[in-house]
N, C-alpha and C positions, 0 to 999 in steps of 0.2 A: 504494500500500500504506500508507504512514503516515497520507494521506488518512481511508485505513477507521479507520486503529486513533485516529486522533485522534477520527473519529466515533461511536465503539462506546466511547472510557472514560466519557463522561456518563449515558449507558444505563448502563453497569455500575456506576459507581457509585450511580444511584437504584437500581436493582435490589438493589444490597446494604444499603441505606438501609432500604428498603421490607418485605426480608425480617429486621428486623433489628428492625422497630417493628410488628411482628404483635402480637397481644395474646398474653396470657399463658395465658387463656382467654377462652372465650365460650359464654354461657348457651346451649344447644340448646333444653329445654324446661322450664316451669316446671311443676310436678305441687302441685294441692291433695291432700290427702289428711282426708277428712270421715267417713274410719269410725271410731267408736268402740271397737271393738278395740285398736286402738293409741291414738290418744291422743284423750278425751273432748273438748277443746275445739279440735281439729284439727291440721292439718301442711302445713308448704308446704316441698318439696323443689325444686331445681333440677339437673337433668342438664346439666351441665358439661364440654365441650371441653377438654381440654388440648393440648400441645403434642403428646405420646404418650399417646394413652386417652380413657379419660374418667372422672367420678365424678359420684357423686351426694352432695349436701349441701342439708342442709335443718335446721328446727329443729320439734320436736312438742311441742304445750301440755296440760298439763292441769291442773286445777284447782289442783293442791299443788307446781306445779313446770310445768319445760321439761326437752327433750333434745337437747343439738346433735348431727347423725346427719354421720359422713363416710363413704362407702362407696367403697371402688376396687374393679373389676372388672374381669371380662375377659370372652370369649364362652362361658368354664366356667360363670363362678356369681363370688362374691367373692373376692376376694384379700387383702386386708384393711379393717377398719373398725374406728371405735371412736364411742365418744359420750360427753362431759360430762353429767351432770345436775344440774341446779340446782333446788334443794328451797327453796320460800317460805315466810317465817317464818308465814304467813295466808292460808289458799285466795282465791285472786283477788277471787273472789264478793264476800267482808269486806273486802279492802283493794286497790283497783285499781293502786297504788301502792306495786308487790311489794317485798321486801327479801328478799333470798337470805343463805337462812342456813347452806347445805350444798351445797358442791357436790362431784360423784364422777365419778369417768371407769370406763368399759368397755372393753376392748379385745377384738376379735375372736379364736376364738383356734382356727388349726386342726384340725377330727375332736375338738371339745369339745363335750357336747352343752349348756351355756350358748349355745351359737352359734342354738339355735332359733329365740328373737326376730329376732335378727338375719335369719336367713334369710326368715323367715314375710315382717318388713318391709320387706325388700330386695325379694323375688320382690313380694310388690304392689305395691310402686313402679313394678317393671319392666314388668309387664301395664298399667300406665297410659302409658308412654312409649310412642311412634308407631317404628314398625321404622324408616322413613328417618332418625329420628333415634339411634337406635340403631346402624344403619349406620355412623356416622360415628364411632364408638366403636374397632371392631376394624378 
């Protein structure tokens, strides 16, 4: 018997080692996003693993600005979201060499009908991510 148990604590302790240095996340899928309705000079989102759940985070460019997008969901729809934007003192085009002159945040905000964008950008993201990864969400 102390035989086993002397054999079984170095097992247990990598095991508790190993589950202890998991990552904190890890990227599932990464999504371009190249339609012009949302943002003119495109979007790259990442579908995100966490410990519990998942999100989506990404940032969308357009000529006079960015948007950094954070989205937490569930198998409903959103839970909450919000987004920075940063407003350039000179459309890109003029000066590659942005200087932000304004920045603003959004927050999501339950049965508001502000929440549209949000929704519209969310649900096409969603249609671009693959179900197995999705899966791994809920």
């Amino acid at each position: 018997m102390m035989r086993l148990y002397r054999s079984s604590m170095p097992l247990l302790l990598l095991s508790m080692i190993a589950c202890t240095s998991l990552p904190e996340h890890t990227i599932l899928q990464t999504v371009e996003l190249m339609q012009a309705e949302h943002f003119i000079e495109g979007a790259s989102f990442d579908l995100i693993k966490q410990r519990e759940g998942c999100l989506l985070q990404g940032t969308g460019y357009g000529e006079s600005g960015k948007r950094d997008y954070t989205f937490y969901f569930d198998d409903k729809g959103i839970t909450a979201a919000h987004y920075e934007e940063s407003r350039y003192a000179q459309p890109i085009y003029v000066d590659s060499n942005v200087k932000i002159v304004k920045t603003t945040k959004s927050v999501y905000k339950e049965n508001s009908e502000e929440n549209e964008a949000f929704e519209a950008l969310f649900n096409d993201l969603q249609a671009l991510i693959t179900q197995s990864n999705l899966a791994h969400c809920f």
